[in-house]
C-alpha positions as CSV (number, residue, x, y, z in Angstrom):
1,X,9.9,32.0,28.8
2,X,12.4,34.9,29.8
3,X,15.1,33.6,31.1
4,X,16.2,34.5,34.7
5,X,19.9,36.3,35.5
6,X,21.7,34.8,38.4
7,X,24.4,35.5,40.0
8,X,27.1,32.8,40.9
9,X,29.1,33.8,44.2
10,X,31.9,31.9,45.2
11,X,35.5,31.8,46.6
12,X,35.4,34.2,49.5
13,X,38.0,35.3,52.0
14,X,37.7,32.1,54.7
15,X,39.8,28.9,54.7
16,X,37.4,27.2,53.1
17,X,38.0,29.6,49.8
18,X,39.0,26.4,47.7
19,X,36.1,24.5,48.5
20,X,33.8,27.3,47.1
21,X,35.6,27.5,44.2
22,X,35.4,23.7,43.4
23,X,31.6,23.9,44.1
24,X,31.2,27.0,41.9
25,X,32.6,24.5,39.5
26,X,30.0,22.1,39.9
27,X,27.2,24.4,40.1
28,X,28.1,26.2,36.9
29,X,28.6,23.0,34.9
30,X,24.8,22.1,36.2
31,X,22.8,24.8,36.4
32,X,20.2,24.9,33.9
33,X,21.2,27.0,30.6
34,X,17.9,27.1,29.2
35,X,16.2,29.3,32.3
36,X,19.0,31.0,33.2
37,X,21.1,33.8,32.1
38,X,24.7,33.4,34.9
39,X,27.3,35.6,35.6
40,X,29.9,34.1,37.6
41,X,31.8,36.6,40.7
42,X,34.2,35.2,42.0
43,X,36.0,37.1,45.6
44,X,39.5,36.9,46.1
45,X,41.1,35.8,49.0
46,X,41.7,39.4,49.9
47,X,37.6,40.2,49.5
48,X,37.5,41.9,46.2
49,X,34.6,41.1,44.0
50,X,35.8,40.0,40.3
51,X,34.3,39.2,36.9
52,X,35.1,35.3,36.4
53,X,35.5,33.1,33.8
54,X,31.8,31.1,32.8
55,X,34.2,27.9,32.6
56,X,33.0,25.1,35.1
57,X,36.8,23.3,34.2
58,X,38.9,26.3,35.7
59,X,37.9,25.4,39.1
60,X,38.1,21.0,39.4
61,X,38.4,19.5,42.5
62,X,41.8,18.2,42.4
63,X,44.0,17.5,45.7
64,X,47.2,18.3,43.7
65,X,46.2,21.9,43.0
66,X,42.8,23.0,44.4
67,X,41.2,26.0,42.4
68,X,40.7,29.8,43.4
69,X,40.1,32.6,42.4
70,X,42.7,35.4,41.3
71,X,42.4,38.9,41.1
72,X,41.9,39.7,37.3
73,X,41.9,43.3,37.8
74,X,37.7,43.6,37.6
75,X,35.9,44.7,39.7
76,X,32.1,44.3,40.4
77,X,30.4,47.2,40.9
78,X,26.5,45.8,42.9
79,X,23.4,47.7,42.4
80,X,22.2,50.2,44.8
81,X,18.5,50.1,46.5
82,X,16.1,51.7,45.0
83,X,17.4,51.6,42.0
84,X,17.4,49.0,39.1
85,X,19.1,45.6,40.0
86,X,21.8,46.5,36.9
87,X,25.4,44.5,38.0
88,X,28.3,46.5,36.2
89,X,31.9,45.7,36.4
90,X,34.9,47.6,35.9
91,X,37.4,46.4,33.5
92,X,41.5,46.8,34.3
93,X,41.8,49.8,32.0
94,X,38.8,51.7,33.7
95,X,36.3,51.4,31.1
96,X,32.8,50.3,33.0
97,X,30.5,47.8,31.1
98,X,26.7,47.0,31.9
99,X,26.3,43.3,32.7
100,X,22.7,43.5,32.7
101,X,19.7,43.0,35.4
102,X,20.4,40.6,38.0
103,X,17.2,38.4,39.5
104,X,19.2,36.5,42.2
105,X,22.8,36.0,43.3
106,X,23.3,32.3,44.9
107,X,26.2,32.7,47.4
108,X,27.7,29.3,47.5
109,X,30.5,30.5,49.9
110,X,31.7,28.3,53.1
111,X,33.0,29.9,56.1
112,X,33.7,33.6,57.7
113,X,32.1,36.1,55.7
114,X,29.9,34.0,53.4
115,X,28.5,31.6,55.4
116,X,28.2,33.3,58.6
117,X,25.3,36.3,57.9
118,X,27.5,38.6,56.7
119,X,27.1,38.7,52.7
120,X,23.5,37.8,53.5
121,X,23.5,40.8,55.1
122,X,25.3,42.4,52.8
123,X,22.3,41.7,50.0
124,X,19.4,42.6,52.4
125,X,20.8,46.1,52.5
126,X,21.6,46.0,49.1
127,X,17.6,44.5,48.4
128,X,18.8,42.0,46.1
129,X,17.3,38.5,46.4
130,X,19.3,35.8,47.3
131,X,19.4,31.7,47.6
132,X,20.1,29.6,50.4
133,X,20.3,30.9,54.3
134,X,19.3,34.6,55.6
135,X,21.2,36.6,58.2
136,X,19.8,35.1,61.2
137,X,20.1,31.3,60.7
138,X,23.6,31.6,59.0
139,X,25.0,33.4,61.9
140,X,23.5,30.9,64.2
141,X,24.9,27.9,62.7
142,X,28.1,29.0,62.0
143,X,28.9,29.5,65.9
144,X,28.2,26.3,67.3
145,X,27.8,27.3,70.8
146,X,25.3,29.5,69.8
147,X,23.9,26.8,68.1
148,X,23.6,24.2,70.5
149,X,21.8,26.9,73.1
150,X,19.6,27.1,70.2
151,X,18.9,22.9,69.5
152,X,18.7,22.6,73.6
153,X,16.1,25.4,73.6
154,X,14.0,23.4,71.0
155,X,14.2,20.3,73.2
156,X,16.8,18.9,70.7
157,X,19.9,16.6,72.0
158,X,23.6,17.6,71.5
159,X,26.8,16.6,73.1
160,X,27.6,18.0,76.0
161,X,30.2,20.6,75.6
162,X,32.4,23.5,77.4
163,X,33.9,26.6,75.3
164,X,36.8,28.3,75.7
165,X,37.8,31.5,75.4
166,X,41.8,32.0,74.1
167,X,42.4,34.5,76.4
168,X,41.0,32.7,79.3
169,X,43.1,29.8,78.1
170,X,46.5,32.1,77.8
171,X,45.6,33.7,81.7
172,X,44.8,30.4,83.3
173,X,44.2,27.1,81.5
174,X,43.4,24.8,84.4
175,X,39.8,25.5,84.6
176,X,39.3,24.9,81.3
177,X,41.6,21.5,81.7
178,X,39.4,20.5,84.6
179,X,35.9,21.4,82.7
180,X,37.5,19.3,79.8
181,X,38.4,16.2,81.8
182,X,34.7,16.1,83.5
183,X,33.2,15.3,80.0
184,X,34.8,12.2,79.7
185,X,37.2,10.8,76.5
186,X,37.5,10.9,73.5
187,X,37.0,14.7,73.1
188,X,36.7,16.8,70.0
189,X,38.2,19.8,70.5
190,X,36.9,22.4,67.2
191,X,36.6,26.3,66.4
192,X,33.9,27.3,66.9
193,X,33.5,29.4,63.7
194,X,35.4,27.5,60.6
195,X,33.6,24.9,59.0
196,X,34.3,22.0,57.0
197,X,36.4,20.4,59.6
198,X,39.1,22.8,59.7
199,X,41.0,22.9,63.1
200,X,39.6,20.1,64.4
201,X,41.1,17.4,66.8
202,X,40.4,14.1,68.2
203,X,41.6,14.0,71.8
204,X,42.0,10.1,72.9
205,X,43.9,11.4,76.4
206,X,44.3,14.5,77.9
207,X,48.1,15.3,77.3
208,X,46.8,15.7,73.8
209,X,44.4,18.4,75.0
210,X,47.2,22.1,74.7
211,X,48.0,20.6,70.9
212,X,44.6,20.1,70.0
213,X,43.7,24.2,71.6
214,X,46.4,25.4,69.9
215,X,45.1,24.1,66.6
216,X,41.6,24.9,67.1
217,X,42.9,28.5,68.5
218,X,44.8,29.2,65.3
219,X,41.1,29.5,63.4
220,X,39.4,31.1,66.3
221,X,39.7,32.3,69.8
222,X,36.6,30.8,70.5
223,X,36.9,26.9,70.8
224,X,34.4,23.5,71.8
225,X,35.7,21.1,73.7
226,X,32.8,18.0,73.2
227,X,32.4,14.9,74.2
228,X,33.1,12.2,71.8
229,X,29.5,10.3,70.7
230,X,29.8,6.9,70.3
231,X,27.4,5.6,67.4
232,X,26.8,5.9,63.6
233,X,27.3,9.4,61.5
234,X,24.1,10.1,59.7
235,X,23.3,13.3,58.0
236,X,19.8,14.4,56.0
237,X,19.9,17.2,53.7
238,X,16.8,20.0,54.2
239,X,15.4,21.3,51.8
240,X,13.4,24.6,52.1
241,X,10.7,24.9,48.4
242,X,7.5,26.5,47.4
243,X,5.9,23.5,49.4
244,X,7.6,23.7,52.8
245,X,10.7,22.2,54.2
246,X,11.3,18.4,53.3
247,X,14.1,16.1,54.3
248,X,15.8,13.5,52.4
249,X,16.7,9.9,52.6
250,X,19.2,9.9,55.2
251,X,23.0,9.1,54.5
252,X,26.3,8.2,56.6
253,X,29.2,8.4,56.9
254,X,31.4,4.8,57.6
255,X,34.8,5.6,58.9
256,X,36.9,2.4,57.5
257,X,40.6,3.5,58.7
258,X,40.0,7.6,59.2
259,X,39.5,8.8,63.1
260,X,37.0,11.0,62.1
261,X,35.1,12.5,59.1
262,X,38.3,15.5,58.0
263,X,38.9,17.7,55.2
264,X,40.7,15.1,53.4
265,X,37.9,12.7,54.0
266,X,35.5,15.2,53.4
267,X,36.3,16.3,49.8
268,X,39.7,15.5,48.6
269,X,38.6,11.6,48.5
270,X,40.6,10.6,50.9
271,X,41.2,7.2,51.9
272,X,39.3,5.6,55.0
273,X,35.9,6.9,54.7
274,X,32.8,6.5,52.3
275,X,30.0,8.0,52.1
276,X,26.9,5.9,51.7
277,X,23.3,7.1,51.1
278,X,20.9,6.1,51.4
279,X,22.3,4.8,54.5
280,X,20.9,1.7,55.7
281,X,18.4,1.9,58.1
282,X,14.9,0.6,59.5
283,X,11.9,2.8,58.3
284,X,11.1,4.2,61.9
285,X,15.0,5.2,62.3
286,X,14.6,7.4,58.8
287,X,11.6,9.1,59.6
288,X,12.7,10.2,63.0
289,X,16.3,11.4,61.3
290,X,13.9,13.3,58.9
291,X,12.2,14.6,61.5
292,X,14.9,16.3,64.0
293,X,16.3,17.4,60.6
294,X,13.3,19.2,60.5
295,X,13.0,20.1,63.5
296,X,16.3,21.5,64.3
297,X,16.2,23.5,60.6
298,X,13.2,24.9,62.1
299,X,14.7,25.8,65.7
300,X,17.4,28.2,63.9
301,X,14.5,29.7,61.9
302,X,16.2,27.8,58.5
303,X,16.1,29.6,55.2
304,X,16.7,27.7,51.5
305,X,19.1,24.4,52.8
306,X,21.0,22.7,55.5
307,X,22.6,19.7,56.1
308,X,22.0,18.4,59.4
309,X,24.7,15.7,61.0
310,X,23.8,13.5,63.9
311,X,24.6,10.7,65.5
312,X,22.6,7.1,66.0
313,X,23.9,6.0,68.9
314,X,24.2,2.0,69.7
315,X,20.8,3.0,72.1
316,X,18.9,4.5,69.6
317,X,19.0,8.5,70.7
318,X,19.6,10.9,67.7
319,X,22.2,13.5,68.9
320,X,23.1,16.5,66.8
321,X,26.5,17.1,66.0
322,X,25.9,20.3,63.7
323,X,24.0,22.2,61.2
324,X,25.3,23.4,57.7
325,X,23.3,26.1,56.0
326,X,25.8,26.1,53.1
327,X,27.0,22.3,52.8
328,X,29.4,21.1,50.1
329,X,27.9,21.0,46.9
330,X,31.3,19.3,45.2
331,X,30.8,15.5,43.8
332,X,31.2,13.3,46.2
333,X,29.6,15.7,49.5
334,X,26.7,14.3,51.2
335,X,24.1,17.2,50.6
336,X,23.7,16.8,46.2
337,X,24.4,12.9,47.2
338,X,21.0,12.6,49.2
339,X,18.9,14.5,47.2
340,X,19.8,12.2,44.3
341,X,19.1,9.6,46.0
342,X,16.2,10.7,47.2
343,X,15.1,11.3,43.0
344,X,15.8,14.8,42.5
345,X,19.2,15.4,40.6
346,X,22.3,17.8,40.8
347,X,20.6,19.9,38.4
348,X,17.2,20.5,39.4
349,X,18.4,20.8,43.4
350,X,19.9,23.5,42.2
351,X,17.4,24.9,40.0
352,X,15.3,24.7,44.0
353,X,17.4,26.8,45.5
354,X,17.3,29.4,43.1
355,X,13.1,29.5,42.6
356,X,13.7,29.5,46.6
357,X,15.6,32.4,46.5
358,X,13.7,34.3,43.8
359,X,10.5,33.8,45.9
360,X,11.7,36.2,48.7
């Protein structure tokens, strides 16, 4: 069998640039040599496209010095439509070198300009197939108020919610104050455009509320204010394959000592949270996780893979928190974790997402 070329995008020019670049590290070390041919592209914090190294241990997930990647002095040159799919890069002294004919690039970029529509967009002009989310479902779930329009549409529950606007904030902030006291306490006050918890508060009273804004306005001058749900953190990974969208065995996430499920928690294995998956649940509980997981992939018109979080609350009522259509793929995040769990390993999830991809 021919093997396949893909293309392994990563780093990117969000806050989440390190993240990518610790995933890229896991993905390369998995992917399966023997079908594919992979050409790592790495994009600088600045946005420049570079020719990286094919070395899964330049970019570890380590807390004491989290990878990136550095401008080299290459630069990728992509193929034009209409023309063959042959990816060339430049080399420092000028000289321009044929890297061959790509099949698929699989963007595994978090955040602005990766995981918001924009590169997908990017390769639909270009006509070059691509894994995961399209233009349409990425931009969706990356603005969450947008989102939650969306899940309400669909007959789907989600907190209740008012956004703010920074420069409605800086002309007159009491409205928003007195919008934000109506939903109650806690609140958890988020951009509404970063993901992986970045700028994001808990709010246990309301002299809190200007610190948490201020935080939240620093990634975006669009912010959520929510309403805290009481009840368990479950999230199902979706999976989108040659025979339809399935979910996995749910998981959860058990705050010991953490207030909520942050960065730290989230992938520098930080103390006071584990993440537990399957999670432990009755029969009818999983199915009907599985099933808004579904359901709300389908109400954003999902493409490739998302993560869906929720909450159980103590009642019983699924609420959904959010939807990532480019969840962590590093060791200890939930998404690889559930499939696993659910029998399908690191490896051939990945192998998934690319047949996904090349299918387009």
């Amino acid at each position: 069998m021919d093997k396949q070329t893909v293309v392994v995008l990563f780093g990117g020019r969000s806050s989440e640039h390190s993240i990518s670049s610790a995933t890229a590290g896991g993905v390369l070390g998995a992917i399966d040599r023997d079908r594919y041919v992979v050409i790592p592209v790495g994009i600088t914090r600045e946005g420049a496209f570079v020719l990286e190294d094919d070395d899964p241990a330049k970019f570890p997930l380590d807390a004491a010095h989290l990878p990136e990647v550095v401008d080299n002095g290459t630069r990728i040159l992509w193929p034009e439509p209409g023309g063959d799919r042959t990816l060339r890069v430049v080399h420092p002294g000028g000289a321009t070198e044929g890297l061959g004919e790509i099949d698929v690039v699989l963007p595994i970029l978090h955040g602005t300009h990766g995981e918001d529509g924009t590169i997908q967009g990017f390769f639909d002009t270009l006509e070059v197939p691509y894994a995961g989310g399209g233009v349409l479902d990425s931009a969706l779930c990356m603005d969450k108020h947008f989102m939650k329009i969306a899940l309400q549409a669909a007959g789907i529950a989600v907190a209740p919610w008012v956004t703010v606007r920074r420069r409605e904030w800086d002309e007159d902030a009491a409205p928003a104050r007195a919008r934000a006291a109506e939903l109650g306490l806690p609140l958890f006050v988020k951009p509404a455009r970063a993901g992986s918890s970045v700028g994001v508060s808990k709010v246990e009273g309301l002299d809190e509320l200007d610190a948490a804004l201020a935080i939240a306005f620093a990634e975006d001058d669009k912010v959520l204010i929510e309403t805290g749900v009481g009840g368990r953190e479950i999230e199902v990974a979706i999976l989108e394959s040659g025979d339809g969208v399935r979910a996995s065995l749910p998981g959860e996430i058990v705050l010991t000592s953490r207030g909520f499920y942050d960065f730290e928690g989230k992938y520098l294995g930080g103390d006071g949270v584990d993440v537990v998956c399957p999670a432990e649940l009755t029969g009818d509980e999983a199915r009907a996780i599985q099933d808004i997981g579904i359901r709300a992939f389908e109400a954003v018109d999902g493409r490739g893979l998302a993560r869906v979080d929720m909450f159980l609350t103590p009642e019983g009522d699924l609420v959904v928190n959010e939807l990532n259509t480019m969840p962590g793929f590093t060791p200890i995040s939930m998404f690889p974790k559930c499939w696993v769990a659910s029998g399908l390993s690191y490896g051939d999830l990945i192998t998934e997402l690319v047949e996904a991809g090349l299918r387009r």
